[in-house]
Residue frames as qw, qx, qy, qz and C-alpha x, y, z in Angstrom:
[[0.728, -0.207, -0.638, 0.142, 103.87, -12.63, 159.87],
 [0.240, -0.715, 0.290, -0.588, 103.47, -11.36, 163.47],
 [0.707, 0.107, -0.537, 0.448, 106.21, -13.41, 165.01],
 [0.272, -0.763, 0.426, -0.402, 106.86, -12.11, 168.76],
 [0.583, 0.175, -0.650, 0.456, 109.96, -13.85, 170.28],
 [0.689, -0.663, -0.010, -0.291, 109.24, -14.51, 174.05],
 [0.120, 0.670, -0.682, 0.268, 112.79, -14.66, 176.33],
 [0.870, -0.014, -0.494, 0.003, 113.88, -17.65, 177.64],
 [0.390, -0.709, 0.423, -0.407, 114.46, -17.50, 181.51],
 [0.347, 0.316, -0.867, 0.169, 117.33, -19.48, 182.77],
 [0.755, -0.578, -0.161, -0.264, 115.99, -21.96, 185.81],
 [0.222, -0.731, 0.600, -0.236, 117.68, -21.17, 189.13],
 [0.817, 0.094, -0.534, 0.197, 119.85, -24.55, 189.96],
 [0.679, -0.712, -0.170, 0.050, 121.53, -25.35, 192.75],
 [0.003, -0.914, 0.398, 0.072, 124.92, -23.98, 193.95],
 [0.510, -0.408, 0.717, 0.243, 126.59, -27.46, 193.70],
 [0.659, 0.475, 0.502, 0.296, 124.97, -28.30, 190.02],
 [0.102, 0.994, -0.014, -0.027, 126.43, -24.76, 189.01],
 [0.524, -0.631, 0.569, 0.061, 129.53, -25.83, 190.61],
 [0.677, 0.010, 0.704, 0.214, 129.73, -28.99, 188.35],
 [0.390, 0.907, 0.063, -0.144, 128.70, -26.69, 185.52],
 [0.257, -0.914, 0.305, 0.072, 131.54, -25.09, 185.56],
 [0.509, -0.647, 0.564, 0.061, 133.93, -28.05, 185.83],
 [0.707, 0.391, 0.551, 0.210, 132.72, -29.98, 182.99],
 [0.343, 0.935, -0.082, 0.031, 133.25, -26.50, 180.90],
 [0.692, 0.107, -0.219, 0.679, 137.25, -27.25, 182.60],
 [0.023, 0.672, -0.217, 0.708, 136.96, -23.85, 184.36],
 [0.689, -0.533, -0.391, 0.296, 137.19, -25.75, 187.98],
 [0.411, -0.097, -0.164, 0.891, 139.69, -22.69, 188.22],
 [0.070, -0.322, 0.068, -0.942, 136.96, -20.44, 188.37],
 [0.787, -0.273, -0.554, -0.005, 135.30, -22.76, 190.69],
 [0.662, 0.067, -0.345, 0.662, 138.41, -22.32, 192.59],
 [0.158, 0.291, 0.003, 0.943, 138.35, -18.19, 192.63],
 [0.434, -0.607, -0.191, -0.638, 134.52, -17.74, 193.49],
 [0.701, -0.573, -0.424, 0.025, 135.43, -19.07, 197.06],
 [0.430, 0.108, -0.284, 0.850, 137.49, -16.21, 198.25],
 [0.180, -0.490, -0.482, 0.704, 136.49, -13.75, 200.38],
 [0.123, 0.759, 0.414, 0.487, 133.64, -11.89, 198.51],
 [0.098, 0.219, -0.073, 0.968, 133.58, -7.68, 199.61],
 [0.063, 0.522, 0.739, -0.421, 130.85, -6.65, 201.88],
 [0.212, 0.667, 0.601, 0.386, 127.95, -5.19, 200.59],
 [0.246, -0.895, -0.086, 0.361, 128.43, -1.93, 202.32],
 [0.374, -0.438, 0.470, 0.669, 131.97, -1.33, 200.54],
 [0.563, 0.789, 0.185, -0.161, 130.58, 0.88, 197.13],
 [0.328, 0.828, -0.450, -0.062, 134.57, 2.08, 196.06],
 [0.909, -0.112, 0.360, 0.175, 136.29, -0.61, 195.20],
 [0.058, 0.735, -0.580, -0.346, 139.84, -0.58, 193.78],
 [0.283, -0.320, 0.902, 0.059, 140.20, -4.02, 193.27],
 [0.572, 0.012, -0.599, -0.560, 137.84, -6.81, 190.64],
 [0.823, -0.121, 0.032, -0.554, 135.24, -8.53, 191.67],
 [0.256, -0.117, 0.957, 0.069, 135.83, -12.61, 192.45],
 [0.315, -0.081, -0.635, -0.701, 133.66, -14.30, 190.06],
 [0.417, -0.113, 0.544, -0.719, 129.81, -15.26, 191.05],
 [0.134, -0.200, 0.904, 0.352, 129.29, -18.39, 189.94],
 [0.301, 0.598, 0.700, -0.250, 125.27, -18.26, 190.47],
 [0.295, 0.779, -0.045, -0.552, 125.40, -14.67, 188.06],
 [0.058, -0.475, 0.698, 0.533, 127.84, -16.25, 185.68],
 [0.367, 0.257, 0.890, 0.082, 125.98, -19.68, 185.55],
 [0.373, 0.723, 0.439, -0.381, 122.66, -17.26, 184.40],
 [0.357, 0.794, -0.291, -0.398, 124.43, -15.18, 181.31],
 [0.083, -0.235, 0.897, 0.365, 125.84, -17.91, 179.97],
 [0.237, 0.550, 0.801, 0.007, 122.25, -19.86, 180.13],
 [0.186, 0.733, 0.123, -0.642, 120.91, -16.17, 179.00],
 [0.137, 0.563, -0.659, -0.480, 123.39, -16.38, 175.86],
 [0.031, 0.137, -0.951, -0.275, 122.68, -20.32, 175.06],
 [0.248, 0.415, 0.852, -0.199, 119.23, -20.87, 175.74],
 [0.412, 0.797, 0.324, -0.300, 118.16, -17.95, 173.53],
 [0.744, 0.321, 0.353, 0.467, 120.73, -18.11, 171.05],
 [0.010, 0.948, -0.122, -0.293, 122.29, -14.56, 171.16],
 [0.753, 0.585, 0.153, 0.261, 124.30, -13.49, 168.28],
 [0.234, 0.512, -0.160, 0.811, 125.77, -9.81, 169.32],
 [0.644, -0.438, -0.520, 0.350, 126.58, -8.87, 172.71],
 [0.033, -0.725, 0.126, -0.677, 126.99, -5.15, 173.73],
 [0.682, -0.414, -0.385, 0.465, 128.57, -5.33, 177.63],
 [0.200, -0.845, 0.165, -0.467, 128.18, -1.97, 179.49],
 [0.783, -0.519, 0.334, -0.082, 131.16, -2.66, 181.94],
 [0.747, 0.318, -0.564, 0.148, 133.69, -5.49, 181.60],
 [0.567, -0.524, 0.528, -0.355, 134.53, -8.05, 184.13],
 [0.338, -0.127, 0.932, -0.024, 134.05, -11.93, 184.50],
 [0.653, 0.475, 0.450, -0.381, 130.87, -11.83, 182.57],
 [0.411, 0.711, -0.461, -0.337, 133.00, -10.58, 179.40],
 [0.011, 0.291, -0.940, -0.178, 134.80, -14.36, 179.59],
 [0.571, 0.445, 0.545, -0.422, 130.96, -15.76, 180.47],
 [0.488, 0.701, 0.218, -0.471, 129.86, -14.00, 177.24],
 [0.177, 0.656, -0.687, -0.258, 133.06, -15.12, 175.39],
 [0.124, -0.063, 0.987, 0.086, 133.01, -18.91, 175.83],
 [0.529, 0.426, 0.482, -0.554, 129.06, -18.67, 175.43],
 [0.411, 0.708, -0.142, -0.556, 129.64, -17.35, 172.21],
 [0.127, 0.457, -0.831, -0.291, 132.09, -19.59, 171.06],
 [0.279, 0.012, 0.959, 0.049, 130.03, -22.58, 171.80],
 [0.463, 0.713, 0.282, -0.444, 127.18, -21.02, 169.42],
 [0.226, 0.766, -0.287, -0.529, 129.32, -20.42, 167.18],
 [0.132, -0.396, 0.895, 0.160, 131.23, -23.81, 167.03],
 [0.331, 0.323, 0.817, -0.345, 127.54, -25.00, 166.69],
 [0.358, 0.789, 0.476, -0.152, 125.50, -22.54, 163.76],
 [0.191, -0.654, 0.224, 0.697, 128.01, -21.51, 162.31],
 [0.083, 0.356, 0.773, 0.518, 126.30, -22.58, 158.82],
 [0.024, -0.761, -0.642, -0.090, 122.85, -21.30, 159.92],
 [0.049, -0.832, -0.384, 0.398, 123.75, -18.11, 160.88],
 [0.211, -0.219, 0.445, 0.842, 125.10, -17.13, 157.38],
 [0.144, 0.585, 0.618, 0.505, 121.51, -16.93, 156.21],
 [0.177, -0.867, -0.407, 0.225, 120.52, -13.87, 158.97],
 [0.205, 0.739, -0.085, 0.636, 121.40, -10.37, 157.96],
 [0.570, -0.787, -0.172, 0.160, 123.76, -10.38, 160.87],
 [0.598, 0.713, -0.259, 0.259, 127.13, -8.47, 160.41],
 [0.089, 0.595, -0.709, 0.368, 128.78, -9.23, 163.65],
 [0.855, -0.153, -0.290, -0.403, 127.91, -12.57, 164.21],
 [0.880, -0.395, -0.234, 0.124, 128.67, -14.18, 167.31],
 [0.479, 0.189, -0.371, 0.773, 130.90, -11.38, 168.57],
 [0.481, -0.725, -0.396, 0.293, 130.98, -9.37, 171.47],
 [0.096, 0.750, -0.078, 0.650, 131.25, -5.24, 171.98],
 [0.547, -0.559, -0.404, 0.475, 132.63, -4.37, 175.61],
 [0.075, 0.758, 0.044, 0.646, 132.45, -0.52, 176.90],
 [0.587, -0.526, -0.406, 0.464, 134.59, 0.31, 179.80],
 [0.014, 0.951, 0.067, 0.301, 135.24, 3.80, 180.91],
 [0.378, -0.736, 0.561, -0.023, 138.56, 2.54, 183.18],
 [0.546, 0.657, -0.480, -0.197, 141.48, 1.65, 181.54],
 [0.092, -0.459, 0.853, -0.231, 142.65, -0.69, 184.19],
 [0.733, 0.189, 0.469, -0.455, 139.42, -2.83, 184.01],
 [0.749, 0.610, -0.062, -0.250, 139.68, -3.09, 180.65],
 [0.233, 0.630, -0.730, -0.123, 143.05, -4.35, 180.56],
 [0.364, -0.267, 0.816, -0.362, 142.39, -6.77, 183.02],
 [0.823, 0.451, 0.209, -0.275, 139.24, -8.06, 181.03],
 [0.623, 0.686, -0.325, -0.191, 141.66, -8.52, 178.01],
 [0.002, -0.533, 0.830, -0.162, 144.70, -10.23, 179.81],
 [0.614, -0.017, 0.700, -0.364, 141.78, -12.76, 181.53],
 [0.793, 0.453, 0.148, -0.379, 140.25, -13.66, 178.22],
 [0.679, 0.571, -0.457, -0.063, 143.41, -14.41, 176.43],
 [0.049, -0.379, 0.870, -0.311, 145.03, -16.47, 179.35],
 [0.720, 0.061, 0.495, -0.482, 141.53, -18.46, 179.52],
 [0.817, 0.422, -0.103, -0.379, 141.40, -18.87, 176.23],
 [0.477, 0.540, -0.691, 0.060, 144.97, -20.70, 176.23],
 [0.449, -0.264, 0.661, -0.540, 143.79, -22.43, 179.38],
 [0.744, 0.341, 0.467, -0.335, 140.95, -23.98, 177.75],
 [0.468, -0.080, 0.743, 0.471, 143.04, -24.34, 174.36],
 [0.495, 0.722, 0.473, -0.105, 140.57, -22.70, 172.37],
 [0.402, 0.123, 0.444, 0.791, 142.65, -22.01, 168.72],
 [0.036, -0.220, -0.356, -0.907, 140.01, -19.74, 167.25],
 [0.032, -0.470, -0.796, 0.379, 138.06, -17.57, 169.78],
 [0.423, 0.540, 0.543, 0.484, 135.53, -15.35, 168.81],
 [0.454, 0.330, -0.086, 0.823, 135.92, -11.80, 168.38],
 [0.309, -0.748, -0.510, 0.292, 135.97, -9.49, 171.23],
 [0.081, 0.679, 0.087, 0.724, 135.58, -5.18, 170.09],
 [0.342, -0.649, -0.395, 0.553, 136.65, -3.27, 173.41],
 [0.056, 0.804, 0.151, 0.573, 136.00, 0.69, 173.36],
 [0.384, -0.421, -0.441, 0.694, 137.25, 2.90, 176.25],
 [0.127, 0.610, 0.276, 0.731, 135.22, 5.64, 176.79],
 [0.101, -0.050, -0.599, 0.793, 134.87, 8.22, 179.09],
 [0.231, -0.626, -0.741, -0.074, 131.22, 8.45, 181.02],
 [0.149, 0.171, 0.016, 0.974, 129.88, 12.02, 181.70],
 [0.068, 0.415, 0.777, -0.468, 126.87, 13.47, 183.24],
 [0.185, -0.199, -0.500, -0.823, 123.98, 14.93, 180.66],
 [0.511, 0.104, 0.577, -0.629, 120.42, 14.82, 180.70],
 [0.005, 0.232, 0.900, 0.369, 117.52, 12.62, 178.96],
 [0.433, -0.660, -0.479, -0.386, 114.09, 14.22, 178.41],
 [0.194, -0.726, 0.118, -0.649, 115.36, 16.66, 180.75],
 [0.871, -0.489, -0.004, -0.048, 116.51, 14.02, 183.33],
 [0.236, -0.771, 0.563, -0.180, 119.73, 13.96, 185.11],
 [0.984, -0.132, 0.085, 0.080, 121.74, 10.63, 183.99],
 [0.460, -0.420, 0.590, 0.514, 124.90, 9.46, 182.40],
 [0.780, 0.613, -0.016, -0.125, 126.24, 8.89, 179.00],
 [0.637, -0.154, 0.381, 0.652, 129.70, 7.49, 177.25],
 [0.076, 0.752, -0.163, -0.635, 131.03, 9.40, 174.84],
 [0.466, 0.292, -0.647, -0.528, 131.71, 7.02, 172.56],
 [0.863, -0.031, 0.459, -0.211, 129.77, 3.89, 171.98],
 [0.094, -0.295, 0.826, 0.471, 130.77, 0.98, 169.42],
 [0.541, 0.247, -0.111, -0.796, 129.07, 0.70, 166.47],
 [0.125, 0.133, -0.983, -0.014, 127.14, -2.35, 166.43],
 [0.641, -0.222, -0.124, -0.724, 123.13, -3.47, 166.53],
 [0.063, -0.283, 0.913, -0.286, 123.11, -5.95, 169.49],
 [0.690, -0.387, -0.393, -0.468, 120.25, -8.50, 170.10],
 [0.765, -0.375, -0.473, 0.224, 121.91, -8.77, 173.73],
 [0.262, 0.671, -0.339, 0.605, 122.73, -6.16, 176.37],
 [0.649, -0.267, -0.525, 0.482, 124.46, -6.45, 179.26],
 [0.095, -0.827, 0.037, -0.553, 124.34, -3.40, 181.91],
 [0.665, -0.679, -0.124, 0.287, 126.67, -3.50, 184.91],
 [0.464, -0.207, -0.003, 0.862, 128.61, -0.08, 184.18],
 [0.469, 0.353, -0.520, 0.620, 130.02, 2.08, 184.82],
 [0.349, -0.384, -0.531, 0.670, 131.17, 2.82, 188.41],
 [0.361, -0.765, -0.496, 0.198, 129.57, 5.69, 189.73],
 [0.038, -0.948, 0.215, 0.233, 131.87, 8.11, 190.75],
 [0.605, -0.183, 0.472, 0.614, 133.66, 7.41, 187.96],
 [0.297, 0.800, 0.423, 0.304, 131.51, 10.15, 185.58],
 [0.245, -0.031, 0.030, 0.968, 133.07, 13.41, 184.76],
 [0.162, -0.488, -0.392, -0.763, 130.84, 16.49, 184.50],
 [0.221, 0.429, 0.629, -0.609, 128.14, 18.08, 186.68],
 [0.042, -0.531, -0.581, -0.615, 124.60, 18.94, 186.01],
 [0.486, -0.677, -0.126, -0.539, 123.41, 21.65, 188.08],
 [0.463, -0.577, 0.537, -0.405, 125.66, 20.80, 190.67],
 [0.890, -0.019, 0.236, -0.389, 124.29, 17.59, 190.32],
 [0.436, 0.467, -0.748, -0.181, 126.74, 14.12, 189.59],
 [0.932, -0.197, -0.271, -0.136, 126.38, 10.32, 190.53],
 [0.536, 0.261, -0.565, 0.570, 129.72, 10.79, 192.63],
 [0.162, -0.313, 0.573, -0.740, 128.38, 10.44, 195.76],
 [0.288, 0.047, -0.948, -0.126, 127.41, 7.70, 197.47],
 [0.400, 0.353, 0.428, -0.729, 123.64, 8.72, 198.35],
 [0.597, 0.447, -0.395, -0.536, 123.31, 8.52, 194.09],
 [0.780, 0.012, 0.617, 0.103, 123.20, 5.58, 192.12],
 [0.271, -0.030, 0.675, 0.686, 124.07, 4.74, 188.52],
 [0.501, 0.623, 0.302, -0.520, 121.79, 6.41, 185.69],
 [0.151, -0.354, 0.521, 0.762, 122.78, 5.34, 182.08],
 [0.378, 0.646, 0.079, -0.659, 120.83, 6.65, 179.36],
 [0.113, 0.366, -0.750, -0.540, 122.90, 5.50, 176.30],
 [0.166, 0.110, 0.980, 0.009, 120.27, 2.34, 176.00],
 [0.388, 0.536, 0.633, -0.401, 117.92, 4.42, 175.17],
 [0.243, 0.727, -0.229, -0.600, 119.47, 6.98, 172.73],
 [0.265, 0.229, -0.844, -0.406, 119.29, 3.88, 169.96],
 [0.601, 0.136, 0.685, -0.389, 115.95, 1.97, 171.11],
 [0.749, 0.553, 0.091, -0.352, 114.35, 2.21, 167.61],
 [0.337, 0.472, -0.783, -0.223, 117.65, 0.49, 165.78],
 [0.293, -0.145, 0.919, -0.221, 117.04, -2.86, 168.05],
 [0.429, -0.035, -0.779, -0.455, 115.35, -5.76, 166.38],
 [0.671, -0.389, -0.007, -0.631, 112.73, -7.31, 167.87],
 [0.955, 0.067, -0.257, 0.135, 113.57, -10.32, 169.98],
 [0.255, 0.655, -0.374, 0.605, 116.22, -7.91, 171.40],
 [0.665, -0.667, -0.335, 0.005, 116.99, -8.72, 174.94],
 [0.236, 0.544, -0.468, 0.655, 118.92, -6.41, 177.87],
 [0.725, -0.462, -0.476, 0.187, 119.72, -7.85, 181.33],
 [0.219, -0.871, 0.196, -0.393, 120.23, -5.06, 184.21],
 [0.654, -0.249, -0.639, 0.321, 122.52, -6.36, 186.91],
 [0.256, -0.509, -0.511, 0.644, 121.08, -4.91, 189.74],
 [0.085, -0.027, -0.205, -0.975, 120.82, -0.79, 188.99],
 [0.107, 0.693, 0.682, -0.210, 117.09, -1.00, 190.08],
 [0.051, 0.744, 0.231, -0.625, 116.98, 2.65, 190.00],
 [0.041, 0.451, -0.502, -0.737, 118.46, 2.87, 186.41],
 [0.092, 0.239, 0.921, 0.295, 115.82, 0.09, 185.34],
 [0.237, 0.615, 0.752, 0.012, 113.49, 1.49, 186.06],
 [0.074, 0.738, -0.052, -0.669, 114.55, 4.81, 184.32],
 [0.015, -0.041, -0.856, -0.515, 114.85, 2.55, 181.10],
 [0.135, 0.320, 0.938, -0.023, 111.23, 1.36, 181.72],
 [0.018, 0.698, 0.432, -0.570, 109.83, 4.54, 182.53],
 [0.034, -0.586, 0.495, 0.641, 111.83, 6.24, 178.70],
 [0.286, -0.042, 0.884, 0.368, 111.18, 3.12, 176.72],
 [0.485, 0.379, 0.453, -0.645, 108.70, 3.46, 174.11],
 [0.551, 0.055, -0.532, -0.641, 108.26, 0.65, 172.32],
 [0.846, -0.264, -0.198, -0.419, 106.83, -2.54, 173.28],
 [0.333, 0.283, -0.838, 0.327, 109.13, -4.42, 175.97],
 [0.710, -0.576, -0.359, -0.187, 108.16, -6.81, 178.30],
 [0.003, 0.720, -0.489, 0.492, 109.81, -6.67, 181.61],
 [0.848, -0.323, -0.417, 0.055, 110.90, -9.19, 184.35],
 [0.006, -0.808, 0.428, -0.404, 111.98, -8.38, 187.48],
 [0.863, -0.122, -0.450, 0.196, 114.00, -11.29, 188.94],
 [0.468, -0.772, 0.014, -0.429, 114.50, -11.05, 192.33],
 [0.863, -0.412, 0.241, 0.165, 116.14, -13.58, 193.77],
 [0.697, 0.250, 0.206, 0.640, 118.80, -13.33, 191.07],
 [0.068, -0.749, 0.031, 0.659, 118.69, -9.07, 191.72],
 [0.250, -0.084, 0.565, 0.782, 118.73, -8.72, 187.82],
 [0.258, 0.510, 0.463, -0.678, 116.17, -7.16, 185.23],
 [0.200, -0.143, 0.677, 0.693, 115.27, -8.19, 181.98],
 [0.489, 0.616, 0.016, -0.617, 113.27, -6.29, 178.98],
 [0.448, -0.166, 0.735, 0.480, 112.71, -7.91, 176.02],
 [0.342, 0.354, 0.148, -0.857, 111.07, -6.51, 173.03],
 [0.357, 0.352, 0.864, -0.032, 108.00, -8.05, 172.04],
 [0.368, 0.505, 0.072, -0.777, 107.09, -6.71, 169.09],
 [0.847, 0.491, 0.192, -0.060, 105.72, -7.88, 165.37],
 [0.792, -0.025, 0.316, 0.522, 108.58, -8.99, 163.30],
 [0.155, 0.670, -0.048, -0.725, 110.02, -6.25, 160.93],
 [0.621, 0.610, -0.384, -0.308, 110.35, -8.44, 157.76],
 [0.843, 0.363, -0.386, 0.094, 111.81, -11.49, 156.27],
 [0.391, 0.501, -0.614, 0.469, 115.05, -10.91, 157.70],
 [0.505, -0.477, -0.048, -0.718, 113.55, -10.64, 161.07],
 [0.901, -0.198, 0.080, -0.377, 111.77, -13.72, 160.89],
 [0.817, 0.288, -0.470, 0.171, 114.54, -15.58, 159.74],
 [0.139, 0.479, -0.650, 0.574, 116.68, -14.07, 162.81],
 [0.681, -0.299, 0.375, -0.554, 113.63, -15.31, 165.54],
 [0.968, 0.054, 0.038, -0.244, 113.18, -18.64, 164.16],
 [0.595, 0.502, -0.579, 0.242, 116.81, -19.10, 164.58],
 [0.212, -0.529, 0.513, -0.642, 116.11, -18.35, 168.30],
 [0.802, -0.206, 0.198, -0.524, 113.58, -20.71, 168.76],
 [0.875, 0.162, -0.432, -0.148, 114.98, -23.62, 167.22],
 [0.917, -0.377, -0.097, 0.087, 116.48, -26.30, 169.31],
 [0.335, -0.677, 0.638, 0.148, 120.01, -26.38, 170.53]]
């Protein structure tokens, strides 16, 4: 059967139906947060986390529910990690029958990779004070890794890499890490600490052939590192480049590999 799974783009809304989002979910407190004084766009070293963006958040959640995503892999960790948490959970609270027929072994959990220990904590403290916010008894499981990010090359290109990753075959990735001039190492002189560079991570590629078809990975922002994915990638992905939303998403359209496969697409498609 030559099944190809075609991604489901969220549709942009407005900032006050986003807004109500939100509040019906009970998270008016992050409602609350996204109206603080955002960081100018000039201002690359930041010490401090991000306030949340309720238009980015609103999208990975729709990203996660409208295409039914099972496993999450999060390059980074931030507000999206709770996003991608409560996403999950309401998938889960939902299929959790159907998705004991898919040959998935980490079903409806979430891998985060941070490369700073203070991020990561923070991610962990937010998620378990939300979750007791929102009362959720039994959320679902979030695998953090800290690893440190280093400069290497790919096919003789100058990027990044973690050192460790966590082992796990996602049909969802998230890319908004790491920082910059946080990478250890030179090449040739040569390191993303300095604020002429941009991010370059590689690691998405060095495992392309494990991903299932149907696989989908959303850039935030990192033009330049998309399109060093695009340019590396070599099987079949389509590509959107959403603009107004500064994000980039590949998804890979290939024939099914088997049974299992099919069983995992035609879980996507079906209805909420």
């Amino acid at each position: 059967m030559r099944f190809i799974y075609n991604c489901k783009i969220p549709i942009n809304k407005s900032n006050k139906f986003v807004e109500n989002f939100f509040i019906k979910k009970g998270l008016k407190l992050l409602v609350d947060l996204s109206k603080k004084k955002k960081n100018s766009v000039n201002q690359m070293l930041i010490n401090e986390p991000y306030i949340p963006e309720l238009d980015d958040l609103y999208n990975l959640y729709q990203y996660i529910l409208i295409n039914k995503r099972t496993t999450i892999l999060e390059f980074g960790s931030g507000w999206s990690t709770l996003i991608f948490s409560l996403a999950l959970k309401e998938l889960a609270d939902k299929f959790n029958n159907e998705i004991k027929l898919l040959r998935r072994n980490n079903p409806f959990e979430l891998f985060v990779i941070e490369n700073e220990k203070k991020y990561l904590n923070i991610t962990k403290n937010r998620i378990v004070k939300f979750n007791k916010y929102l009362n959720i008894k039994y959320p679902i499981k979030v695998n953090y890794r800290l690893s440190e990010v280093e400069m290497t090359t790919f096919n003789n290109r100058i990027c990044t890499q973690y050192k460790e990753l966590p082992l796990c075959n996602p049909d969802f990735i998230y890319l908004d890490g790491p920082d910059q001039f946080k990478v250890k190492k030179d090449i040739n002189g040569i390191s993303t600490r300095h604020k002429d560079m941009m991010p370059m991570v590689s690691d998405i590629l060095k495992f392309e052939y494990f991903y299932t078809p149907g696989t989908i990975i959303v850039c935030d922002g990192r033009t330049a590192n998309a399109r060093f994915l695009k340019h590396h990638f070599k099987r079949k992905w389509k590509y959107f480049d959403d603009q107004k939303n500064d994000q980039h998403i590949f998804w890979l359209a290939e024939p099914t590999l088997g049974k299992y496969n099919n069983l995992q697409l035609k879980f996507y498609n079906n209805k909420l």
